[in-house]
SETIFI-76738 format. One record per residue (C-alpha): residue number from 1; y, z, x. Coordinates in Angstrom, 3 decimals, decimal comma. Each point is the difference from the previous one (the first is absolute). Layout:
    n        yy        zz        xx
  NUM         Y         Z         X
...
//
This chain:
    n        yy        zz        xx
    1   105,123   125,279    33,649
    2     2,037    -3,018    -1,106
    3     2,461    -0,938     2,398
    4     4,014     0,041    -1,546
    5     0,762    -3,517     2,609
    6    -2,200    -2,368     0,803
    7     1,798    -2,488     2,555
    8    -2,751    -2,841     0,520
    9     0,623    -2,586     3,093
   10     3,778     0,045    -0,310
   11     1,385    -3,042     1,975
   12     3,986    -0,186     0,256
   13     2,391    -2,441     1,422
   14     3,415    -0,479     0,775
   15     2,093    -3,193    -0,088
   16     2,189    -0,037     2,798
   17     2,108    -2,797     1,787
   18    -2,650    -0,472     2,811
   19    -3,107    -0,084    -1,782
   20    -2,128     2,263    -2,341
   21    -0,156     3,886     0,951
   22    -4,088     1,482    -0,898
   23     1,696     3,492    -0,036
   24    -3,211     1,266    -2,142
   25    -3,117    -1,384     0,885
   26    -3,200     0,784    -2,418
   27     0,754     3,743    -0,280
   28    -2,547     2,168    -2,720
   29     0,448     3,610    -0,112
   30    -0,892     2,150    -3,328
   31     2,293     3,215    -1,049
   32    -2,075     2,777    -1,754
   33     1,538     2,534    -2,582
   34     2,026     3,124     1,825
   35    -0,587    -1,648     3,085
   36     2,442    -0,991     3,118
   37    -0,782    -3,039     1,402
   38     2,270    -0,484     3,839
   39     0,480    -3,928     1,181
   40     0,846     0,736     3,728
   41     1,269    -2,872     2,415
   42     2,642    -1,121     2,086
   43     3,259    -1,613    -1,241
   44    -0,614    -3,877    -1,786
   45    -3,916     1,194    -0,534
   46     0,055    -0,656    -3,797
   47     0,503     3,046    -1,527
   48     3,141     0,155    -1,411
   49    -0,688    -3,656    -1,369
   50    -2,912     0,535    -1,160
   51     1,568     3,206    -2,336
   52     2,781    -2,518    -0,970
   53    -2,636    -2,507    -1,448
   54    -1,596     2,637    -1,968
   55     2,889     1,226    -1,261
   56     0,987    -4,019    -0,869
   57     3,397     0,947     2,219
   58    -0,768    -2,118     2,920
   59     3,609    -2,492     0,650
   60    -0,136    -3,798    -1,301
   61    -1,374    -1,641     3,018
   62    -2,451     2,292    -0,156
   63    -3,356    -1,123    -2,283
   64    -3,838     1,867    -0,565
   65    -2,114    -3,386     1,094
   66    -3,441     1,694    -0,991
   67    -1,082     3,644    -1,192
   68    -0,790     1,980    -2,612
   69     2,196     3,675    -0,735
   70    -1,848     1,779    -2,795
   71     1,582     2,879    -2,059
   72    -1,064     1,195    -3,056
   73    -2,265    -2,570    -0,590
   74     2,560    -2,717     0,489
   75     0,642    -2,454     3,142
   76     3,664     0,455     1,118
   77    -0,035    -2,821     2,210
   78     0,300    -2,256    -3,191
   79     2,691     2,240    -1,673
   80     3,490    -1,423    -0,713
   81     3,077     1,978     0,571
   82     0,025     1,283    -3,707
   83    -3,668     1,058     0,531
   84     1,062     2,216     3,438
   85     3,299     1,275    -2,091
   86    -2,643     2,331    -1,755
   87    -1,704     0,700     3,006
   88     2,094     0,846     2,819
   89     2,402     2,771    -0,061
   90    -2,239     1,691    -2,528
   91    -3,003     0,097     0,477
   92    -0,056    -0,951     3,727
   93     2,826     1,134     1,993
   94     1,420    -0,253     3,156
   95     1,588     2,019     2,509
   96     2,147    -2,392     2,519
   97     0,662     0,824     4,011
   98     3,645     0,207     0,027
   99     1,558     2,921    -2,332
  100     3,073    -1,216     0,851
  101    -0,321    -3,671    -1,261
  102    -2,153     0,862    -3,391
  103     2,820     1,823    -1,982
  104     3,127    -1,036    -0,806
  105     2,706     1,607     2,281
  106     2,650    -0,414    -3,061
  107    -2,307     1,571    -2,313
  108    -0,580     3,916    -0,772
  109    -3,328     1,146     0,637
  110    -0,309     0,844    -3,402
  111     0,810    -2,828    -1,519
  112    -2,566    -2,112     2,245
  113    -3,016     2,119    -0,895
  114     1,146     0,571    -3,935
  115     0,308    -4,172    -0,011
  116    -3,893     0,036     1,433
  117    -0,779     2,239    -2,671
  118     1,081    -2,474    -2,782
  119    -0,971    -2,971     1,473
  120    -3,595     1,378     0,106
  121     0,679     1,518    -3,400
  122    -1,921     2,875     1,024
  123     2,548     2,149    -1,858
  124     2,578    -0,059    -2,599
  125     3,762    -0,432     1,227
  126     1,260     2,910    -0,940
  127    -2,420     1,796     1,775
  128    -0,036    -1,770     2,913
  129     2,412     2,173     1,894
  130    -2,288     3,103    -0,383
  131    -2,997    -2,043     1,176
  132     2,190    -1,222     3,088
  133     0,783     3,970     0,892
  134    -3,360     0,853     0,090
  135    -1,186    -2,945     1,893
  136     2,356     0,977     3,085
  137    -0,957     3,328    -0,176
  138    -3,866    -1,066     0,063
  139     1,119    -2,307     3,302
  140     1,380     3,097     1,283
  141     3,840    -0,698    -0,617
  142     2,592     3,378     0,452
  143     2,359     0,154    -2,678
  144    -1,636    -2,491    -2,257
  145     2,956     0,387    -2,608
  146     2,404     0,112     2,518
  147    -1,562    -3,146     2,095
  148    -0,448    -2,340    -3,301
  149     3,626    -0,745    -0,085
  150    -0,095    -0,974     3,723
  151     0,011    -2,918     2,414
  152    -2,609    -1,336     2,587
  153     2,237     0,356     2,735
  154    -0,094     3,549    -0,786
  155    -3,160     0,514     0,275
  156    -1,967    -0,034     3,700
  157    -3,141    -2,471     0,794
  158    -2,543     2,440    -1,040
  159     1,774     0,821    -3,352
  160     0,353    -3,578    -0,858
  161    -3,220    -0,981     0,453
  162    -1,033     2,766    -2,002
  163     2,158    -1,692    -2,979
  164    -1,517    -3,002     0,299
  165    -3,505     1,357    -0,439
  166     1,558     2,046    -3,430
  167     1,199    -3,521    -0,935
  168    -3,651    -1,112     0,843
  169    -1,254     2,591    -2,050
  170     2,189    -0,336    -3,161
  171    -2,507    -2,263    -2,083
  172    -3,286     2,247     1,397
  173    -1,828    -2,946     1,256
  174    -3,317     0,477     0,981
  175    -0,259    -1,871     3,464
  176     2,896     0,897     2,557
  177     0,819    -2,861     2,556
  178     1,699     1,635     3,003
  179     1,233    -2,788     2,410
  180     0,629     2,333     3,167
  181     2,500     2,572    -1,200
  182     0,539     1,716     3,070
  183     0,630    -2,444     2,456
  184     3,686     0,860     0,093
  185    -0,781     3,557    -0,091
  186     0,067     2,167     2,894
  187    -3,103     1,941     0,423
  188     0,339     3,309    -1,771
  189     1,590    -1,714    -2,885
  190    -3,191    -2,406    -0,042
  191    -2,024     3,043    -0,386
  192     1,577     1,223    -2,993
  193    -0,120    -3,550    -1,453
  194    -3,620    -0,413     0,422
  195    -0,472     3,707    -1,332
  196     2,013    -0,964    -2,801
  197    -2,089    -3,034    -0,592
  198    -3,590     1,697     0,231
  199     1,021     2,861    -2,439
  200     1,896    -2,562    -2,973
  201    -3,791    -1,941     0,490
  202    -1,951     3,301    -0,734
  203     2,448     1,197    -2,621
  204    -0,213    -3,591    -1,840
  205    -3,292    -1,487     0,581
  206     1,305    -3,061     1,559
  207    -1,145    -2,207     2,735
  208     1,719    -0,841     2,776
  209    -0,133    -3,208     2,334
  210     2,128     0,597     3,086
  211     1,174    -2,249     2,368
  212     1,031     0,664     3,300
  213     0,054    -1,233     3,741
  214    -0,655     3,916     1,190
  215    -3,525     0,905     0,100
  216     1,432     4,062     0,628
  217     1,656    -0,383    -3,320
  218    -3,176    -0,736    -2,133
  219    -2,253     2,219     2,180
  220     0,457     2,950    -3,012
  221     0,845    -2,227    -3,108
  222    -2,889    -2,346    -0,238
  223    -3,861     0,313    -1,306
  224     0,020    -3,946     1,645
  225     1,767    -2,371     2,104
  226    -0,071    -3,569     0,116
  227     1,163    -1,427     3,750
  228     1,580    -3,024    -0,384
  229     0,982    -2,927     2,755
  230     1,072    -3,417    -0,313
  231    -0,321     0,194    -3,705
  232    -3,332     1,175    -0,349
  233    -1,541     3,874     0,009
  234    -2,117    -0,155     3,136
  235    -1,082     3,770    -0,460
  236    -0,615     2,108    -3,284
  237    -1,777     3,230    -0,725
  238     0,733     4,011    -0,724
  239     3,029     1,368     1,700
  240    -2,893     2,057     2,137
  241    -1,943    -3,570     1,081
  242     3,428    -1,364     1,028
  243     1,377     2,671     1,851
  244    -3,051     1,937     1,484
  245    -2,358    -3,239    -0,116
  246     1,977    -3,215     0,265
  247    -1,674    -3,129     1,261
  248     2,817    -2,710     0,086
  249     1,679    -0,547     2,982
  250     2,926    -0,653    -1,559
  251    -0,652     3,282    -1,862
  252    -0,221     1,432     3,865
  253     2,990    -1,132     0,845
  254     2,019     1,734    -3,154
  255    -1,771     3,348     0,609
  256     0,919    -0,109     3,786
  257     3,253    -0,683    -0,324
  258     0,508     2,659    -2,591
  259     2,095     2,954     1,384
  260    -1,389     3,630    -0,009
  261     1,748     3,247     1,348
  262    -3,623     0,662     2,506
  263     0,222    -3,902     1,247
  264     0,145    -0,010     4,059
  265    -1,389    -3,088     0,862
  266     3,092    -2,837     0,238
  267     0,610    -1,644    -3,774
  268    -2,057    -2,694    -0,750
  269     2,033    -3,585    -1,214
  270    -1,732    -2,654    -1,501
  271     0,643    -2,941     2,603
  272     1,351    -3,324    -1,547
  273     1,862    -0,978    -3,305
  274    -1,983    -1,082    -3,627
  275    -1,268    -3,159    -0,760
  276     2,315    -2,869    -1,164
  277    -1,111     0,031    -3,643
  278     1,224    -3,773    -0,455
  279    -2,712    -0,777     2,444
  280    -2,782     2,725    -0,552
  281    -2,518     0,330     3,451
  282    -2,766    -1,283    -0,354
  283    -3,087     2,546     0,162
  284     1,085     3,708     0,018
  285     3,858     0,106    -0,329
  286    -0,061     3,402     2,430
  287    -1,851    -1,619     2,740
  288     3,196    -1,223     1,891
  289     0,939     3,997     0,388
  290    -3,442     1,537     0,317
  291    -1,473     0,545     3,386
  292    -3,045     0,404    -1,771
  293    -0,038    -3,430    -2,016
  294    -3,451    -2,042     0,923
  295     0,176    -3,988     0,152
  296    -1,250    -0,327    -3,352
  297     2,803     2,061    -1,235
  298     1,824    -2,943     1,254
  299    -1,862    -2,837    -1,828
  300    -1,183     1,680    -3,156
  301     1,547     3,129    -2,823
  302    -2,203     2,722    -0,150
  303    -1,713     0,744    -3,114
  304    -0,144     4,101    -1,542
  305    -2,721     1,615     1,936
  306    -1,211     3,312    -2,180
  307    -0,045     3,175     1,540
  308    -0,244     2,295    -2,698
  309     0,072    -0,871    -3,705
  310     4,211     1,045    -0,393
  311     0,357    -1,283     3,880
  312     0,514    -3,595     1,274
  313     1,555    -2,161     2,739
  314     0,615    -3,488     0,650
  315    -0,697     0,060     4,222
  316    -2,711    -2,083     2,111
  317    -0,512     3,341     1,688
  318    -1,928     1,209    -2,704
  319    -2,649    -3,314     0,160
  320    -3,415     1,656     1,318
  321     0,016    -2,846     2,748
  322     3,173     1,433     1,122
  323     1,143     1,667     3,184
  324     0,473     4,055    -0,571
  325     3,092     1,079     0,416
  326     1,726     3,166    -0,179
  327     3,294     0,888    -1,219
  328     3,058     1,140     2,051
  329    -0,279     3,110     2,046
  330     3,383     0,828    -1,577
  331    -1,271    -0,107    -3,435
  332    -3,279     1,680     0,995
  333     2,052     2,577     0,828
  334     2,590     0,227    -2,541
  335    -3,498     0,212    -2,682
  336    -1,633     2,701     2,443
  337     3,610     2,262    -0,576
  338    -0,230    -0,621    -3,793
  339    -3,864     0,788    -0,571
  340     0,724     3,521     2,377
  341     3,759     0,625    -2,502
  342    -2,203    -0,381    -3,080
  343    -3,157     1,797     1,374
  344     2,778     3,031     1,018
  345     1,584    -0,081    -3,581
  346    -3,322     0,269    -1,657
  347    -0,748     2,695     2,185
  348     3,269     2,307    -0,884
  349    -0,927    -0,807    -3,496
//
């Protein structure tokens, strides 16, 4: 199957007044057709820039040094602003964070979601209003006709957000860029969004690459996950290798710290602060916050070590000449109570 992105060795820097910022650092990942594709990491891991370069919206201190982003047969890395115009908002979309700051507060919803319409000329204009009903009613809007005539501030998180993936929709792209759209969502709302999401990519064919910091968001939305640190993805595989065999321990760390209503052992935080990317570590750029970090993790950067043919990671722990070591008892556990919830489900089934 041919793969819909191909992001090759994608190297991105930042200008800024105290030296150069290596914010992406040789990252390759492929997307597949009807496929969701999670980048997981911490806050100022890459992933949000490295979205922004392949959607040629990164700000103008901001430059791709090396890299190649193929879609459709064509390297977008090279393209020129005209060249993304009949790209991006068309045929790749995004879906932004904040609700709140992506549509126009003085602006009816209507309006904002006819105007993506015709911009992506996906319909004529005097249609467009029609076409703008049904999309809020496909997002699951109330009152559709009622609504279009309507304000953001009338509208609550949850609702919002769900405009902003109808105004995502409006040209039917065929790859969906979702740059975490729940984080200011409270947890039931976040539910509904990621629902939401999950039945729009089944009803449309599209693929999906999600971004988010929460590995409990992405733990029912993606077929694979790419863990990203210090501008590189340390960790990538099926959602199942991540979650129920992960082999990072930076991936460790994520999973432990993640949240579940049977947790009884005391939260786990990852100790320390990331890397200063104007200075990158040398070696691994976890080792300074892994208890498990060997002296060559120090000294040298870990190549992929295979451990299945969809399942890599970029550790020293993984050399054959290597110490063994286990992973957290708290994550032990936490897989243990997941294996016995799916083993039960199966069983009632």
């Amino acid at each position: 199957m041919e793969p819909i992105l191909q992001v090759k060795d994608l190297t991105v820097s930042f200008n800024a007044y105290a030296g150069t910022v290596q914010a992406v650092r040789g990252v390759s990942f492929d997307l597949n057709p009807h496929e969701t594709l999670a980048i997981v990491g911490e806050s100022g891991s890459g992933k949000s820039v490295t979205i922004k370069a392949i959607l040629g919206i990164l700000p103008k201190n901001g430059r791709i040094v090396n890299g190649e982003i193929w879609y459709q047969g064509e390297d977008m890395a090279k393209y020129s602003e005209s060249d993304f115009y009949k790209i991006r908002g068309k045929k790749i979309s995004l879906v932004f964070q904040d609700p709140l700051s992506a549509l126009n507060p003085i602006m009816k919803i209507g309006k904002q979601i006819t105007e993506a319409l015709i911009l992506s000329k996906s319909i004529e204009k005097s249609k467009a209003k029609e076409r703008a009903i049904e999309l809020m009613e496909a997002v699951g809007i109330p009152d559709p006709e009622i609504r279009y005539d309507q304000y953001p501030f009338q509208f609550s998180g949850g609702m919002r957000q769900r405009i902003v993936i109808a105004i995502a929709l409006a040209s039917n792209p065929e790859l969906l860029i979702c740059d975490e759209p729940t984080t200011a969502l409270d947890v039931t709302i976040q539910a509904k969004i990621l629902d939401l999401i999950n039945e729009i990519k089944r009803r449309q064919d599209l693929s999906i690459i999600f971004i988010t910091h929460d590995m409990g968001v992405v733990a029912n939305m993606a077929d694979r996950i790419c863990v990203m640190y210090a501008g590189k993805i340390v960790e990538f595989g099926t959602a199942n290798e991540i979650f129920y065999e992960p082999a990072h321990p930076y991936t460790w760390a994520l999973l432990s710290a993640m949240p579940d209503l049977d947790t009884k052992e005391k939260l786990f935080a990852i100790p320390g602060a990331p890397p200063n990317m104007l200075v990158p570590p040398k070696g691994d750029a976890f080792a300074a916050r892994n208890k498990y970090a060997l002296e060559l993790d120090f000294e040298e950067e870990p190549p992929y070590f295979k451990l299945s043919d969809t399942h890599y990671a970029a550790t020293w722990l993984l050399h054959p000449d290597a110490p063994k070591v286990e992973m957290p008892e708290i994550l032990k556990n936490r897989i243990a109570r997941m294996i016995e919830k799916e083993a039960a489900r199966d069983g009632r089934q």
